[in-house]
C-alpha positions in Angstrom: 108.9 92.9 34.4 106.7 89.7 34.4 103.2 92.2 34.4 105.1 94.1 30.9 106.0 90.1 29.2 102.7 89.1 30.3 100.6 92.0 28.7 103.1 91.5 25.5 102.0 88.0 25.1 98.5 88.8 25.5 98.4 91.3 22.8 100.6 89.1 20.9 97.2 86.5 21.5 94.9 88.6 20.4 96.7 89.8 17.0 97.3 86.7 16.2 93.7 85.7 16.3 92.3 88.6 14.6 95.0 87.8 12.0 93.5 84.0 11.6 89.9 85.0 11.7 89.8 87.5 9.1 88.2 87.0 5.6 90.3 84.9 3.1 89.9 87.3 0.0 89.0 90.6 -0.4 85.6 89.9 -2.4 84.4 88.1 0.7 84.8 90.8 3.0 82.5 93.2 0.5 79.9 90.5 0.0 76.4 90.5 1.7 75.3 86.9 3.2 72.0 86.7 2.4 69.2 84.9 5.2 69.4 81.0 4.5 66.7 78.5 5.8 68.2 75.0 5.8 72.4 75.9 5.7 74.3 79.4 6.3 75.0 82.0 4.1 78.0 82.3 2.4 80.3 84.3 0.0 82.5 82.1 -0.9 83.0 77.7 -1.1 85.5 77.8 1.6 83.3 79.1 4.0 80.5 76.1 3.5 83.2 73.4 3.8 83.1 73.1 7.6 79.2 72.9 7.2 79.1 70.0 4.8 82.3 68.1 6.8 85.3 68.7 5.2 87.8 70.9 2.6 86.2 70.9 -1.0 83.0 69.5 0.1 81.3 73.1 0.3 79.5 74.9 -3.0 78.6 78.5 -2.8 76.8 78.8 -5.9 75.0 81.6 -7.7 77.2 84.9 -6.5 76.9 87.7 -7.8 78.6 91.2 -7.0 78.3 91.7 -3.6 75.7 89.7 -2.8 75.8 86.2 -1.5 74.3 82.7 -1.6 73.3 80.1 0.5 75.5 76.8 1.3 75.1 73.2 -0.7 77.6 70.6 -0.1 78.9 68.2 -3.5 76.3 66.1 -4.0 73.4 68.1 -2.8 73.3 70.5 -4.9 
C-alpha cells in the first residue's frame, strides 16, 4: 500500500512540474530563440523578466513569425 501512495505522489510531482514549466502561449512554443551575445534569447517579454530582475522589467523586441530576439530590460533598450 505505502509503495502504490508513494509512486502516486511521485507521478503526481512530476505532472505537476511539467505542467508549471511549460510554455505560457502557444506562439512561444513555435518560436526559434535566436544565439544572443550579452542576454538570452527569447520569444516572448515574460521570459526576459527574470533576466533583468523582476515582472515587467523584460523587453523582447523585434519578433517576428517564428523567429525570436534577444533580451533588453526597460531602460536599456
Amino acid at each position: 500500500m505505502n509503495k502504490r501512495l508513494g509512486l502516486f505522489l511521485l507521478a503526481m510531482a512530476i505532472t505537476a512540474a511539467a505542467l508549471i514549466t511549460r510554455p505560457k502561449t502557444a506562439e512561444a512554443s513555435g518560436c526559434i530563440r535566436p544565439w544572443c551575445f550579452a542576454s538570452p534569447g527569447c520569444c516572448a517579454a515574460w521570459e526576459c523578466d527574470s533576466w533583468c530582475g523582476g515582472p515587467g522589467l523584460g523587453v523582447c523586441q523585434g519578433v517576428s513569425g517564428n523567429q525570436g530576439s534577444c533580451c533588453s530590460c526597460n531602460g536599456w533598450a
